[in-house]
N, C-alpha and C positions, 0 to 999 in steps of 0.2 A: 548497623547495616544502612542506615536510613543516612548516617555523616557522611559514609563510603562511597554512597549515592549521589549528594550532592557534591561531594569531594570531587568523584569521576566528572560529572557533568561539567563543574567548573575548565575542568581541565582542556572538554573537549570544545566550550566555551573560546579558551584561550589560546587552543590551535586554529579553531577556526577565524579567529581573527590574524593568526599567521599567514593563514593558508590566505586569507583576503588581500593583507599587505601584499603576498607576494602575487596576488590576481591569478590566485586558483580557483577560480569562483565553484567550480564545482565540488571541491572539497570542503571549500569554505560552505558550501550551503547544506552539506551532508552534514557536517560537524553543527554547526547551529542548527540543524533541526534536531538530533540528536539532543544536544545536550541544551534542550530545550530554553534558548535564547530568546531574552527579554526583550523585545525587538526593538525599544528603545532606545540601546544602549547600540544597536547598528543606526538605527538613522540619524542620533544623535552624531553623528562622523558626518553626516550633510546639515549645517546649519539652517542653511536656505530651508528644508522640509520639515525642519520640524512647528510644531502650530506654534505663531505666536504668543499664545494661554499657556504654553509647555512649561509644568515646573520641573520636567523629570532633571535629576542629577544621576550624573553617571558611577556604578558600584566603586563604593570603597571598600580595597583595596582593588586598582582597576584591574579590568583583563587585558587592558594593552595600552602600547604608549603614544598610540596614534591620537595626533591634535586632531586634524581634519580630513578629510578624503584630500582635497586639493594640495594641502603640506605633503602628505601620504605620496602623493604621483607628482610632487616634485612641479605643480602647478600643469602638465604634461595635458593638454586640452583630451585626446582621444582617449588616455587613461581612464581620465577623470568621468569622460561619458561613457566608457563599459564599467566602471562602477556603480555608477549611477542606471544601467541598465539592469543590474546585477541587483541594484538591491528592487526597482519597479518587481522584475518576475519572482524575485524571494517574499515580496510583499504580497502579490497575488494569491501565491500559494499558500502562505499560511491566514489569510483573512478570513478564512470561516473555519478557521482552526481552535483548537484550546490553546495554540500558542500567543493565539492575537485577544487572552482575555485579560480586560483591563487597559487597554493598547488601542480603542477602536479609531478615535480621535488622531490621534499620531499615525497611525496608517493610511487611513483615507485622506487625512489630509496631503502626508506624504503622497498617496496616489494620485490624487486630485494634480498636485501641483507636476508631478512624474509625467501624467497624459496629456496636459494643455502642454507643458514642454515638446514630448515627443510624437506621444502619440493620438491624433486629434480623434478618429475614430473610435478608438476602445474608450477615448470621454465621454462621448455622446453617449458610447452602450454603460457606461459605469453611470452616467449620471442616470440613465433610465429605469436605473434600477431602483430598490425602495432602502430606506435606514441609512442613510448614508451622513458619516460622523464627520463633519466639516461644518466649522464655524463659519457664519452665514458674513460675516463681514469680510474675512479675511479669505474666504473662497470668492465673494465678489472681486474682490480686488484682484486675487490670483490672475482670474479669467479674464477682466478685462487686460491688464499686464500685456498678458498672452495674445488680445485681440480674439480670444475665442468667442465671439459673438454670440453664437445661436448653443453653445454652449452655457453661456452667461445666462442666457433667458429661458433654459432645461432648469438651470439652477435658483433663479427668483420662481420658478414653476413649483420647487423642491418645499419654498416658502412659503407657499400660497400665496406671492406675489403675483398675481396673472397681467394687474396692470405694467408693471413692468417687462415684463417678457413681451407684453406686446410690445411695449414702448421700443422692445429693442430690435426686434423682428420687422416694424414699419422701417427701423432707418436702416435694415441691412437692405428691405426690398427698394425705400428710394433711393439708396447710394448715398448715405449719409456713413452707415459702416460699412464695409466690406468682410462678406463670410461666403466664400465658396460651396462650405458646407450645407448652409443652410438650404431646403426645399424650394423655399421659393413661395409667392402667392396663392397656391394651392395647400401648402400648409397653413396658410395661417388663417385662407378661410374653413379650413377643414375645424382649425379650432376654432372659430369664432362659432362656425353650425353646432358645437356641442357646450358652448362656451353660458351657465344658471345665471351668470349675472348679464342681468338683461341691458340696464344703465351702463355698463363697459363694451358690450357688445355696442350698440347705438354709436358709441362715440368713436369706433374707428370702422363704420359702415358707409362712410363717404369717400374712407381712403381708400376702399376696393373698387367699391363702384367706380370711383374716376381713372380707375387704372384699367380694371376690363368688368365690363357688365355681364355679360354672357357667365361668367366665372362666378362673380360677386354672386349673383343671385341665388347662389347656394345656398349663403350664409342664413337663408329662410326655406329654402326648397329640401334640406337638407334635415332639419331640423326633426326631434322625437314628437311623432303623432300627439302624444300625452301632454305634451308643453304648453302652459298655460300663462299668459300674460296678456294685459288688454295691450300694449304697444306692439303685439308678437299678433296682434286677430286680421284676418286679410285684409276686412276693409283699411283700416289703417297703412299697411305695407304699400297697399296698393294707390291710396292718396299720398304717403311719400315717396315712391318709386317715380311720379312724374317726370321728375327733372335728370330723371333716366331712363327715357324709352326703350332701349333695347331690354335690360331687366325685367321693367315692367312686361313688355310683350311677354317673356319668359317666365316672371311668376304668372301670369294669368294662365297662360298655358300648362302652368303644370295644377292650379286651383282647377282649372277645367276637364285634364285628362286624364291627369295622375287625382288628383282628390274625389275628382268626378264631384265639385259642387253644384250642386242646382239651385244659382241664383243666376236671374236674369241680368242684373246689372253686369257681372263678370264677362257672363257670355255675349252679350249684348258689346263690352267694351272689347273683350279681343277681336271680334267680329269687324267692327271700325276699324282699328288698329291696323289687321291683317288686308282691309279694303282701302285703308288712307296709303299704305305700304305702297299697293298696285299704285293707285291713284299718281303718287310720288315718282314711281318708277316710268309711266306714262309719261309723266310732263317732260323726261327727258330726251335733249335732242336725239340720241340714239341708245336705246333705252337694248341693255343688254339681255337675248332674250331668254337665257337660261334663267338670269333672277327674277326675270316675272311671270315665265312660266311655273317657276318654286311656290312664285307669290301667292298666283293664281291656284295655284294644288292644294294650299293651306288654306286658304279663306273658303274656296267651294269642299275642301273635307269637314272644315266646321258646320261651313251651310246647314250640307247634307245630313252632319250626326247630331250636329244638336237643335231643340225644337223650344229653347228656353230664351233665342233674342230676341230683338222686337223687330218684325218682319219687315214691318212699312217704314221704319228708319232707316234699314237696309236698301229696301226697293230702289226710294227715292233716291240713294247716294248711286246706287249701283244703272238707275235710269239715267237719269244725268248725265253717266258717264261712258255709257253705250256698253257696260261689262254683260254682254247676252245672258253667257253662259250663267252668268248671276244669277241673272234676271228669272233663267227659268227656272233654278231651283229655288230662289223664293215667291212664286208664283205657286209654284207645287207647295211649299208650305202652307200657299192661301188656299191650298186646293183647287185653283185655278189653272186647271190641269192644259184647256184646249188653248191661252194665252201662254203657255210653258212650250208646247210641244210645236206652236206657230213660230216661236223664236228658234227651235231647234231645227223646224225642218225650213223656214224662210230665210232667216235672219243667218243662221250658222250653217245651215246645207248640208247638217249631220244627220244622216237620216237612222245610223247605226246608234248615235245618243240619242235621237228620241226612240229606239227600239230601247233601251236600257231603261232610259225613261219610266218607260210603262210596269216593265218586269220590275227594278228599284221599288217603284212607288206604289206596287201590289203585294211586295212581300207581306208578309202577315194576315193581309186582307181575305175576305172571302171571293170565290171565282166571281163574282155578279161584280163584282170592283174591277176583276185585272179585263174581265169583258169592257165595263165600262171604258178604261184608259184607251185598250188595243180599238175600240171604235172610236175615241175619240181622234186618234194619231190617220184612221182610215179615213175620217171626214177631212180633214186637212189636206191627205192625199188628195183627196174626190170634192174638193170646192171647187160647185158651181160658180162662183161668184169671181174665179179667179180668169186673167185672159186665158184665151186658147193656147198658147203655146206654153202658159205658166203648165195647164192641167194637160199637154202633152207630155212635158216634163216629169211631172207627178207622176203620172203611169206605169213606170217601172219599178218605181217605189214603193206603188200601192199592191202590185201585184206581189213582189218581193216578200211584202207586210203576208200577204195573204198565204202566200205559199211557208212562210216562217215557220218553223217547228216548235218556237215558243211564245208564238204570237196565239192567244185565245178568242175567242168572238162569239158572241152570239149568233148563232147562223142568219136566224129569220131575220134581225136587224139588218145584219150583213149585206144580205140577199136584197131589201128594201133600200139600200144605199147603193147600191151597184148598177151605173148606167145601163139602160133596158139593150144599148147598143152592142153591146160587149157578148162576144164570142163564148161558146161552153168551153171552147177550148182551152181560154183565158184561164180560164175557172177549175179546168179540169183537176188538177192537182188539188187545189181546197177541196171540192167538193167531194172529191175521195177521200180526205184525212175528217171533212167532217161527217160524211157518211159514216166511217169507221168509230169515229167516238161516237155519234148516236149508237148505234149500234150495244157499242163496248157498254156505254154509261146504260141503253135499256136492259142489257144482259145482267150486270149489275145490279140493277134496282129488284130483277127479280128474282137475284139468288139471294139478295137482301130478305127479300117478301116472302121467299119459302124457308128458310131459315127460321125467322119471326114466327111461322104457322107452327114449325117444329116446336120451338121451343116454346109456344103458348100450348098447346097439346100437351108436352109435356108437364106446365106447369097446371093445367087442368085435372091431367090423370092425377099428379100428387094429391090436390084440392079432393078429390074425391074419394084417394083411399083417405086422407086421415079424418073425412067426413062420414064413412062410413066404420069406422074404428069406435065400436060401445065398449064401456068400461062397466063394470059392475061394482057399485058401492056398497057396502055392507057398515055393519054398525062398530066389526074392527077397523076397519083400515083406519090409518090414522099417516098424520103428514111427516114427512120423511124428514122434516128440519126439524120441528122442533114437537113431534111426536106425539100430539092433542090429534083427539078423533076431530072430523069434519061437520061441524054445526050448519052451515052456510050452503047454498046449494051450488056457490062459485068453488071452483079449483084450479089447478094448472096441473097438465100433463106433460111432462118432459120426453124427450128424443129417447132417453130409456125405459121408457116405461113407469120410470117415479111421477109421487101423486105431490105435491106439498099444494098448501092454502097459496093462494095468490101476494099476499105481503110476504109469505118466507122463502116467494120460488128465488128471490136474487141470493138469497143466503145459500142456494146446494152446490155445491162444487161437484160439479159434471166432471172435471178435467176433460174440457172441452174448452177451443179456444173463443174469445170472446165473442168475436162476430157469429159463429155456431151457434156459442147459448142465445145468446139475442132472437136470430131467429126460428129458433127447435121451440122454443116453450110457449104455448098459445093455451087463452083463459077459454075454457067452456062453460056451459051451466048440464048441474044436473039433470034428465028428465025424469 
């Protein structure tokens, strides 16, 4: 049965190499899967694909009398390429077959050389895959052959060559090779940011940088939080980054926002950075004023969130250069709140930012703070010291201030600062909002204060039932943990009524929760 079987198979072997001669490809492929064809003995018919290592020799007695495919089609070029199509999709299909065992090498390499020929796409996806049976020499050579560049450097990747694949990726991006295919500078720092070897990364982190900084800075920004190397530590990046400013501006800024480090020196340096930017943009004869408006956005949102640079290196640059707005929020960092709010309401004429001002730089604080600022912004309004038509000016301002609905103040201060000349009328509106919070705030304190009575009342009545609760000892009772009568005239009595000695009251389990037992169990002495 078993001869009868191979006998058939041969046979349908031997048609299908008919059915191929006469490019029936589909019968041809039916019949060799059938009669379970050695798939050597097909690609041997393309000399070109088989592996140069191939020792295969074709069966004796053969299945047929074809010399070569190209003899085969009469040298016929379009023959010759749906043959050659014919056997790529026959090769697919049976590659993770039981047909392709023993064959793996002759297949892939057959495919290998099938896809840089035709098909460059399904290369990339074949070469991404894993196990793949092609001799590392003679698939080099294939690929470059072929000009499949980024192909070629999938395949020293296959190697563990990674210097090479950069090698080959830098000359597709400077135009030394040409690959259509390939992604592009975003690939390649994608792989340099995951890329253990730290000495191969280094050596092409100049090539990025001088091509685009903003990009490049990946190649560290990018990187696994866990990664450890003294050439990979900020300070380091950030002293070779110099002779790339844009980069650097961009790692500092993600050490600062995204890492959230709190080191002075960092914040301190983008800080410069962002105020040498303005500085630069200034000096220009027509200084375009969306980028220094951007400029300007960035440097006063660092100001404001971080409290880690050094103020008075700031000051000074920012004095210098007449940047008010600077100026007043690092004054507020010195706490030099009435020099902050004189630049906003003099110097800038923003009477709406130094209302911000106040509210900003009282968050968190207690009201005797936000009273503090809102009077400080009121004397500014109401200086004496200013000419008369300055503090005619001011007047509409001050009152505004006063009438604000998030403006706070201490009255009685308020009241003592306010020209004896001034109208109730002027006033009308405050004195009403803050009549109403006296008011509100005394109503308050004293639902506060009867509450408090309540509940010390309450806390009294308890104090005296359990002061008035006698227990009667006798010469059984004995302790509820650990069952010895009571020697000692000390005890503890539990929220249930249990007696235990005072060293074994932590040991009863009440099934009560903790904060309860803690406070139910109180030591008495006997009388």
């Amino acid at each position: 049965m078993v001869v009868c079987c191979g006998v058939y198979q041969k046979i349908q072997q031997q048609a299908g190499f008919i059915e191929f001669s006469l490019l029936h490809f589909e019968e041809a492929k039916e019949l060799f899967l059938e009669g379970q064809l050695d798939v050597r003995e097909l690609i041997s018919l393309f000399p070109d694909l088989l592996p140069a290592s191939s020792s295969f020799i074709r069966r004796n007695p053969p299945l047929h009398d074809i010399g070569n495919v190209s003899e085969m089609c009469s040298f016929e070029s379009n023959e010759i390429q749906s043959c050659r199509k014919f056997l790529l999709h026959y090769l697919e299909t049976i590659r993770n077959s039981m047909d392709a065992a023993g064959s793996k090498i002759e297949i892939d390499t057959a495919l290998l050389k099938l896809y840089a020929e035709m098909d460059y796409t399904t290369l990339l996806q074949f070469l991404s895959g894993t196990d793949i049976g092609c001799q590392p020499k003679e698939g080099v050579e294939v690929l470059h052959r072929f000009q499949r560049y980024h192909a070629l450097a999938l395949f020293h990747l296959k190697l563990g060559e990674n210097d090479s694949a950069l090698g080959i990726w830098s000359k597709i991006i400077s135009g030394e090779f040409s690959d259509p295919f390939y992604p592009g500078l975003t690939h390649f720092i994608e792989f340099l940011s995951k890329l253990s070897d730290h000495l191969l990364l280094w050596k092409y982190v100049d090539f990025v940088l001088e091509r685009d900084q903003r990009l490049g800075v990946r190649i560290f920004t990018e990187r696994s939080p866990s990664e450890t190397s003294e050439r990979l530590r900020p300070d380091f990046i950030v002293e070779y980054l110099h002779r790339f400013p844009v980069a650097l501006v961009k790692f500092l800024e993600y050490l600062v926002f995204e890492k959230k480090l709190e080191k002075e020196k960092f914040h301190t340096h983008l800080a410069v950075l962002y105020m040498d930017n303005v500085l630069q943009i200034l000096k220009l004869p027509e200084p375009e004023q969306t980028d220094l408006n951007d400029s300007r956005k960035k440097l006063q949102h660092l100001l404001h969130s971080s409290s880690l640079y050094r103020v008075q290196l700031l000051l000074g640059k920012a004095t210098e250069s007449n940047l008010h707005k600077e100026c007043a929020i690092l004054y507020g960092k010195l706490e030099e709140h009435e020099k902050a709010l004189k630049i906003l309401v003099h110097q800038l004429q923003d009477h709406d930012a130094a209302e911000d001002y106040c509210i900003r730089m009282s968050n968190g604080r207690d009201k005797k703070y936000r009273h503090r600022l809102f009077y400080a912004l009121l004397s500014v309004y109401l200086d004496s010291t200013l000419e008369e038509q300055k503090r005619e000016e001011m007047l509409p301002a001050a009152i505004q201030l006063l009438n604000s609905e998030l403006a706070e103040f201490d009255v009685s201060k308020v009241l003592q600062l306010i020209p004896s000349h001034w109208s109730v009328a002027i006033l009308d509106q405050f004195l009403v909002r803050a009549l109403r919070s006296s008011l509100h705030h005394r109503y308050c304190c004293r639902l506060q204060s009867a509450l408090a009575r309540g509940e010390n009342l309450q806390v009294k009545f308890s104090k005296i039932h359990i002061e008035n609760t006698s227990i009667i000892m006798t010469e059984d009772r004995i302790c509820a943990v650990c069952k010895h009568s009571f020697v000692e005239p000390a005890f503890a009595r539990h929220s249930n009524a249990t007696l235990t000695h005072p060293q074994c009251a932590k040991h009863l389990n009440l099934n009560l929760n903790v904060s309860q037992e803690s406070n139910n169990p109180f030591l008495s002495d006997l009388r």
